[in-house]
C-alpha positions in Angstrom: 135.1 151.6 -13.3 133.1 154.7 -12.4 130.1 152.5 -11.3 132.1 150.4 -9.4 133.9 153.2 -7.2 130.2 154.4 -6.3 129.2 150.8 -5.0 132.4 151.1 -2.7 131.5 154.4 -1.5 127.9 153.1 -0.8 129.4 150.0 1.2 131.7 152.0 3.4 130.5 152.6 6.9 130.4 156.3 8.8 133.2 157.1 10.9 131.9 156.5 14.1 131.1 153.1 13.4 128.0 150.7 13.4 124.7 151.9 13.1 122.9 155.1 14.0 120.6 155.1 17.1 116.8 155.5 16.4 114.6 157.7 18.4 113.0 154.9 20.7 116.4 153.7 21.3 118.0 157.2 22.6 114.6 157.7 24.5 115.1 154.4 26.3 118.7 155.1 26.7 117.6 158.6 28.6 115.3 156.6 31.1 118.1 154.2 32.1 120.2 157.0 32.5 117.6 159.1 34.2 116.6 156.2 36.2 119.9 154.8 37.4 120.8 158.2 38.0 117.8 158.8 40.6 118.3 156.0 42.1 121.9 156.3 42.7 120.3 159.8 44.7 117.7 157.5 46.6 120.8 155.3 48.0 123.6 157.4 48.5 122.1 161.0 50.4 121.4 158.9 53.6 124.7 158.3 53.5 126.2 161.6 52.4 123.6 163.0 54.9 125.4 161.6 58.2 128.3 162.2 57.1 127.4 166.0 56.8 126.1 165.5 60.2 128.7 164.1 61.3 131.5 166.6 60.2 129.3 169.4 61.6 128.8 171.2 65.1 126.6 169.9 67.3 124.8 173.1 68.4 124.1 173.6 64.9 122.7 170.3 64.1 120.5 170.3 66.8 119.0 173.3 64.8 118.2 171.0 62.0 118.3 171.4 58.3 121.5 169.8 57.5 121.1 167.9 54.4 124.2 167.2 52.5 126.4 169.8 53.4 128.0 171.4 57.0 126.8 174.3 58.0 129.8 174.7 60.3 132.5 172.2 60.3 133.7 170.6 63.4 135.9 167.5 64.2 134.6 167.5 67.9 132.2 164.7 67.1 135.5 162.4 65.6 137.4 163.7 68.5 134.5 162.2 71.3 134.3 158.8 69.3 138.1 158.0 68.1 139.0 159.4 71.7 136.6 157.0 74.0 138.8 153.9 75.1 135.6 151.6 74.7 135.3 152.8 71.1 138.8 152.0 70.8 138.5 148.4 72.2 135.4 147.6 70.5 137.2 148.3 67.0 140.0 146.5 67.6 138.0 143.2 68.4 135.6 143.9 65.1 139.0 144.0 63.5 140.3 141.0 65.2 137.3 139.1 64.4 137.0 140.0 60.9 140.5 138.7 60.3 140.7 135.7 62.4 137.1 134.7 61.6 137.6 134.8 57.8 140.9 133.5 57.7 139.6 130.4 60.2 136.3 130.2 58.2 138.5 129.9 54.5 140.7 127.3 55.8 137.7 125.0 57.4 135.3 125.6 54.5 138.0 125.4 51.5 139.5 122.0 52.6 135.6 120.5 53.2 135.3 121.3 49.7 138.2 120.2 48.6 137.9 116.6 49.7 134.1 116.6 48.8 134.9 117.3 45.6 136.8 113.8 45.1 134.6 111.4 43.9 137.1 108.8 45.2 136.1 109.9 48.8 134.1 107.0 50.3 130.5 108.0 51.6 130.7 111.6 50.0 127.2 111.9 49.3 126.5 110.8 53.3 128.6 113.3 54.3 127.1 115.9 52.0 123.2 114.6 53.4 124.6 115.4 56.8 126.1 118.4 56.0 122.8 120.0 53.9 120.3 119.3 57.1 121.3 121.9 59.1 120.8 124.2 56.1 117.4 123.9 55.9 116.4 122.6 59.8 117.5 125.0 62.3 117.8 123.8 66.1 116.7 126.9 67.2 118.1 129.9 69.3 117.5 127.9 72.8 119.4 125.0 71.6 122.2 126.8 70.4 122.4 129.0 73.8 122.9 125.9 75.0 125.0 124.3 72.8 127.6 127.3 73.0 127.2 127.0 76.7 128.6 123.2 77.1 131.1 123.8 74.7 131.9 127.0 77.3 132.6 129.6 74.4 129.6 132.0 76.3 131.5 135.4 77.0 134.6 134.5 75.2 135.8 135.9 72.3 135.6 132.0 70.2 131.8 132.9 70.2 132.6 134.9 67.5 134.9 132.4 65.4 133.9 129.4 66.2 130.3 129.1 65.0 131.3 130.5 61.3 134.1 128.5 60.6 131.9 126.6 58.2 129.3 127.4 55.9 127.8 124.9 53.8 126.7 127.3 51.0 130.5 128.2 50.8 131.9 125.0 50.4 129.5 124.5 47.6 130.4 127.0 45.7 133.8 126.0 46.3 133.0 122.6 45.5 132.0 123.6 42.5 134.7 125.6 41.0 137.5 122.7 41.9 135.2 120.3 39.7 135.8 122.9 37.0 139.9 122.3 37.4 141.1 119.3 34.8 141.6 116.0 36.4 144.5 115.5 34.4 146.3 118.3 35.9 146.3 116.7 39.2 147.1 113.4 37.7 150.1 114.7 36.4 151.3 116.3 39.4 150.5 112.6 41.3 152.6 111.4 39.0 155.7 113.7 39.9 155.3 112.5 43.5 153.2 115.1 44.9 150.4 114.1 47.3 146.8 115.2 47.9 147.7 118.3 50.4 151.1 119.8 48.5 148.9 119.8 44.8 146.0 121.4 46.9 148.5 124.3 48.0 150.5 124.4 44.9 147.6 124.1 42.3 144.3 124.3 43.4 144.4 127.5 45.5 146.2 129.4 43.0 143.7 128.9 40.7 141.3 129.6 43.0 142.2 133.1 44.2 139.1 134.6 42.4 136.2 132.6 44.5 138.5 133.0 47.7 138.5 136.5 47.3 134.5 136.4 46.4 134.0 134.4 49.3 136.6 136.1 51.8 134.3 139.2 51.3 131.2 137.9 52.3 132.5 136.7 55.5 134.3 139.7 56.2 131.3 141.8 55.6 129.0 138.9 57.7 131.7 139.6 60.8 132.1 143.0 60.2 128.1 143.8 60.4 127.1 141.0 63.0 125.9 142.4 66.2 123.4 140.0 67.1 126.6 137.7 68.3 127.2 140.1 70.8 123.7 141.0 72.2 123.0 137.0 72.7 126.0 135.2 73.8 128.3 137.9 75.3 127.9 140.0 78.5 131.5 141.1 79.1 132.1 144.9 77.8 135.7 144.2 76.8 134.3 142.0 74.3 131.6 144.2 72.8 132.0 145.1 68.9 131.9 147.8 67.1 128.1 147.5 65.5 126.8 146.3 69.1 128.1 149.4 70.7 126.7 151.5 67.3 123.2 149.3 68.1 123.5 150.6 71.5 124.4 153.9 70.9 121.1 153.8 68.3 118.6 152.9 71.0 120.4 155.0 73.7 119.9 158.1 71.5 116.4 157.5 70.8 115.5 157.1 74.0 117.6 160.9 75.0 115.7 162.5 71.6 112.5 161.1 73.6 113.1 162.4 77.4 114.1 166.0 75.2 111.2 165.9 73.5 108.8 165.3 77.1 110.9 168.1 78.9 110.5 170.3 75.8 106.7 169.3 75.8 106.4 170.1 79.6 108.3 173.2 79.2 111.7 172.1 81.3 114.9 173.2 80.5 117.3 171.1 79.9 119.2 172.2 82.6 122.4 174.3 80.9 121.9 177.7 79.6 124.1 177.1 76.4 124.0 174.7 73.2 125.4 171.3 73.8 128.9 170.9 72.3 128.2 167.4 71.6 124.5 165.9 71.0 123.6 162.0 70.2 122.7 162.6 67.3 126.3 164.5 66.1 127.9 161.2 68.0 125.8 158.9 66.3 126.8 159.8 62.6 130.4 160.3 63.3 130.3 156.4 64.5 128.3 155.5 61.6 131.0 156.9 59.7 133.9 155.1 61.1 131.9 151.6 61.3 131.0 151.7 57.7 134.1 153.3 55.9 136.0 150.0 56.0 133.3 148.3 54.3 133.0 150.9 51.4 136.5 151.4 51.0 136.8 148.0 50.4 134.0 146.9 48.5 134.8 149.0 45.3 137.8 146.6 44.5 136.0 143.3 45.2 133.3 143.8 43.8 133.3 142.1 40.4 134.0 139.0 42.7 130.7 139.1 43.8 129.2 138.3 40.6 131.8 136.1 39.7 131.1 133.7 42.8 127.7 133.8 42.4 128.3 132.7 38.5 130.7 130.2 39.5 128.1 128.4 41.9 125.6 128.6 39.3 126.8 126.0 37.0 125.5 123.1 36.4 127.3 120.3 37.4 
């Protein structure tokens, strides 16, 4: 009896469960840590930087030395930007544009997928040929200046929308998630009386909310951060976006740092006998700031999607 209570007491496992680390292992666990930790730093003080800068007086930035933390806090640099009627306009648009573009570019993409993934659908594998060209042979920015200027969309606001609606990458991994849904399930809904459209919006895109969401976010973020849209096809201010006015304000403040720099170098004033209330640089990081907080207030809650999406359209079929 005795020798079999001291077996039990050999067998039973510590409190905390499983085994105990070794050495090597709590050394390697310290360089992850250390590592991830450092590189979290590397990433995130350009970020915390500007907004420092951008929370702080003017005069004093143009001191220099502000790393992560105000020297004297001001809202005069959110006043200037949230105040200017163009900023105002150009975020509105962005906003516009990310909404209607996404929403546009779910419905057009989501229903190519959705009939490409029938195998019933006569010359499916045609349409997909025709459909995977452009993917890999561009025509080239000429031809599409062109191209956007028959179809008269040059300095209108469907330049934006109308080129993104579909993305054949998208519809793939779409494609590929519906081929995942049982057959039978529709079949029994067919049976009911349903047709191809009502089991589409009653079945399929319920159980699809993850990889809409996954792919919702990327074209969000894609409208959100274009700019290049803007400095190609569009000319009219009222229609400028909020990263092509932050691309602008960019090269216009490099180009003010430059003609202070020559006037310092020649020994010119700069023509006022006091510190500038507002610099480019102080109006540069406060726009930074409000272009990008969307983005990283939203990204936080999507972003298992991300991996998710790009699991789901890495299965083999």
């Amino acid at each position: 009896m005795e020798q079999t209570l001291r077996t039990e007491s050999r067998t039973v496992k510590p409190a905390g469960g499983g085994r105990r680390m070794t050495g090597q292992e709590r050394v390697f666990n310290i360089f992850n840590m250390a590592l991830l930790i450092i590189t979290c730093v590397v990433f995130l003080y350009p970020y915390i930087n500007q907004f420092a800068i951008s929370i702080n007086a003017a005069s004093d930035t143009a001191l220099g030395g502000v790393t992560i933390f105000p020297r004297v806090l001001s809202k005069e640099n959110y006043e200037m930007v949230l105040g200017n009627d163009m900023f105002i306009n150009a975020f509105s648009i962005s906003v516009t544009r990310v909404l209607a573009g996404t929403l546009l570019s779910l419905c057009v993409t989501y229903s190519a997928a959705y009939a490409i993934s029938k195998r019933t659908l006569p010359g499916r594998n045609i349409f997909v040929t025709i459909l995977i060209i452009p993917m890999f042979i561009s025509g080239g920015l000429i031809p599409t200046f062109i191209l956007y200027r028959e179809l008269k969309i040059i300095n209108t606001f469907y330049v934006y929308i109308m080129p993104g609606m579909f993305a054949f990458y998208n519809m793939i991994i779409f494609r590929t998630f519906l081929r995942t849904i049982p057959e039978s399930l529709e079949e029994s809904f067919m049976l009911d009386g349903a047709n191809s459209v009502q089991i589409m919006f009653y079945i399929f895109i319920p159980l699809s909310a993850p990889v809409i969401a996954c792919i919702a976010l990327w074209v969000a973020v894609h409208h959100w951060n274009d700019w290049t849209s803007t400095l190609l096809f569009v000319q009219t201010r009222r229609l400028h976006t909020l990263q092509f006015m932050m691309y602008r304000l960019l090269k216009e403040s490099e180009v003010m740092m430059q003609i202070a720099a020559d006037r310092a170098r020649q020994g010119l004033a700069l023509g006022q006998d006091t510190a500038p209330t507002i610099t480019p640089e102080s109006i540069k990081a406060a726009t930074l700031m409000v272009s990008t907080l969307p983005i990283v207030v939203v990204y936080p809650f999507l972003q298992k999607y991300f991996v998710k999406g790009i699991m789901i359209g890495a299965i083999k079929e």
